[in-house]
BALOBA-1460 file (C-alpha; in Angstrom, 3 decimals):
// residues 73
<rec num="1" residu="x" x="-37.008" y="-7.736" z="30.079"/>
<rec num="2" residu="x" x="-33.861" y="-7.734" z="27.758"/>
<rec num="3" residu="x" x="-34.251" y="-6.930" z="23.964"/>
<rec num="4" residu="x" x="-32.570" y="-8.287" z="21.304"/>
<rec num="5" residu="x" x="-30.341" y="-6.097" z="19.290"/>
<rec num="6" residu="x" x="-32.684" y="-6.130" z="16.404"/>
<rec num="7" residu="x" x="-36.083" y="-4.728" z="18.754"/>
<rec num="8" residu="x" x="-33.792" y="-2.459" z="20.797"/>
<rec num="9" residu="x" x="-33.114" y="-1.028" z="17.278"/>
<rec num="10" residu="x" x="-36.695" y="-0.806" z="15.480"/>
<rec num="11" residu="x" x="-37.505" y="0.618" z="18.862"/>
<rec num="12" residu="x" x="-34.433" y="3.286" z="19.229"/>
<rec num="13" residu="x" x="-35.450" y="4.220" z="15.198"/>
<rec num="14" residu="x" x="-39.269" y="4.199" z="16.141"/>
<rec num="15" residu="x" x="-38.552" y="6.557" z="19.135"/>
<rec num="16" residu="x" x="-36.240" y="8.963" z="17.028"/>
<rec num="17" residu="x" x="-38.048" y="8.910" z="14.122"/>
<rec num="18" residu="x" x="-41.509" y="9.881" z="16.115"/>
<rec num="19" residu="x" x="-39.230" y="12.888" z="18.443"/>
<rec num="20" residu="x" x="-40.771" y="10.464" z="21.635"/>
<rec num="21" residu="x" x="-37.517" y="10.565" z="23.550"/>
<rec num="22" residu="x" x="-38.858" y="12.103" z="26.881"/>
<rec num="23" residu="x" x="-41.116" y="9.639" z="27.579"/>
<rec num="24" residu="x" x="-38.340" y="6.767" z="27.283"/>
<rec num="25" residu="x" x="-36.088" y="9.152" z="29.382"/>
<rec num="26" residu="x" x="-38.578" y="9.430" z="31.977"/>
<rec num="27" residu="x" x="-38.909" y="5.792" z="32.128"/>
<rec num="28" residu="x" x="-35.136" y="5.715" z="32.747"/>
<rec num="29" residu="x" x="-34.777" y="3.288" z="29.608"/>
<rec num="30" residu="x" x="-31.252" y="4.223" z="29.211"/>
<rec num="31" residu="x" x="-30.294" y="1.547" z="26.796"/>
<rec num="32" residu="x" x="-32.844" y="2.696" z="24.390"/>
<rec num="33" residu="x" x="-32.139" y="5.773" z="24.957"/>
<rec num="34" residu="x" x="-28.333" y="4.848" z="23.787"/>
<rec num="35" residu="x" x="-29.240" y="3.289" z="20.937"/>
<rec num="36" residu="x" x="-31.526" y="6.561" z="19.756"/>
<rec num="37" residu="x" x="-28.303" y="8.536" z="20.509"/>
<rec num="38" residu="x" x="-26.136" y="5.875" z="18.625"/>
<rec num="39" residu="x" x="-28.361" y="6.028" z="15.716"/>
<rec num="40" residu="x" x="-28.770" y="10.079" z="15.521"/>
<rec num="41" residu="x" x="-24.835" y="10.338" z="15.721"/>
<rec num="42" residu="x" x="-24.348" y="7.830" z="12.924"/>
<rec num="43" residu="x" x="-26.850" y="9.712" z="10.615"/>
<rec num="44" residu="x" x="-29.301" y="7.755" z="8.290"/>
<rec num="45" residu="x" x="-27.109" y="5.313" z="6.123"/>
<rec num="46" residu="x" x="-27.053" y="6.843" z="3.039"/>
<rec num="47" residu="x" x="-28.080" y="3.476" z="0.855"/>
<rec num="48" residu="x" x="-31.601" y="4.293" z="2.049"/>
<rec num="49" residu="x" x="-31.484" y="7.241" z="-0.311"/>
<rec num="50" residu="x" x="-32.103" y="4.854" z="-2.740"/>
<rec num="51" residu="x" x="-33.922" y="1.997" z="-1.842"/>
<rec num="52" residu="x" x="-36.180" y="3.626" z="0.708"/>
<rec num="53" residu="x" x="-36.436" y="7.790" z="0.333"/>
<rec num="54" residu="x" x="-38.884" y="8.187" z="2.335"/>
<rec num="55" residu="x" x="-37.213" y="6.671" z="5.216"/>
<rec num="56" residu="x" x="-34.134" y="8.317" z="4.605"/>
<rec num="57" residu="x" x="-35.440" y="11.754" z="4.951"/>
<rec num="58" residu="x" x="-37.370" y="11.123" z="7.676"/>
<rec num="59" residu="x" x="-34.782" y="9.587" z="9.772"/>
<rec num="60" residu="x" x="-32.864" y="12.503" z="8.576"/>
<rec num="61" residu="x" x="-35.109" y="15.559" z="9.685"/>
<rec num="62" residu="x" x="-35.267" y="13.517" z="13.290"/>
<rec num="63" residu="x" x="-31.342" y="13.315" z="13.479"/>
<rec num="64" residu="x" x="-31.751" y="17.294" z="12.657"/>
<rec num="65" residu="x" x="-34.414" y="17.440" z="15.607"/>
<rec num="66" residu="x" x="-32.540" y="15.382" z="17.657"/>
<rec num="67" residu="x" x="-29.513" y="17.711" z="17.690"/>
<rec num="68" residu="x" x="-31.377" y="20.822" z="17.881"/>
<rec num="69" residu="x" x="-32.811" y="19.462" z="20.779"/>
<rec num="70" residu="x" x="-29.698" y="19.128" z="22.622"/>
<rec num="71" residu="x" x="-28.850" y="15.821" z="21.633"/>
<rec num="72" residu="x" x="-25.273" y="14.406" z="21.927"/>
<rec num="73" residu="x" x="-23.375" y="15.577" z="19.509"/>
């Protein structure tokens, strides 16, 4: 099944934002599992401080998991 860029996306952020990135790497799902990696390395864009807080420092306390983890750095 091939994903567009915008559901491998909401999916990558889903996945990072919920800390559910065994399961996907179990699954062997390793372009999700790129994008999660893409999107912890580029960091919550910082707009989303403003229009969406919330969001922003979620996403930001799972790039912070994500690393401490053992994520790529």
């Amino acid at each position: 099944m091939t994903r567009s860029p915008r559901d491998l996306y909401v999916d990558a952020l889903d996945v990072l934002l919920r800390s559910k990135i065994a399961p996907v790497a179990r699954a062997q799902d390793w372009e999700l599992l790129r994008e999660v990696a893409r999107l912890a390395q580029s960091d919550a864009p910082l707009d989303l401080a403003m229009t969406d807080p919330a969001l922003f420092q979620s996403w930001r306390a799972a790039v912070t998991r994500f690393h401490l983890g053992g994520g790529p750095r």
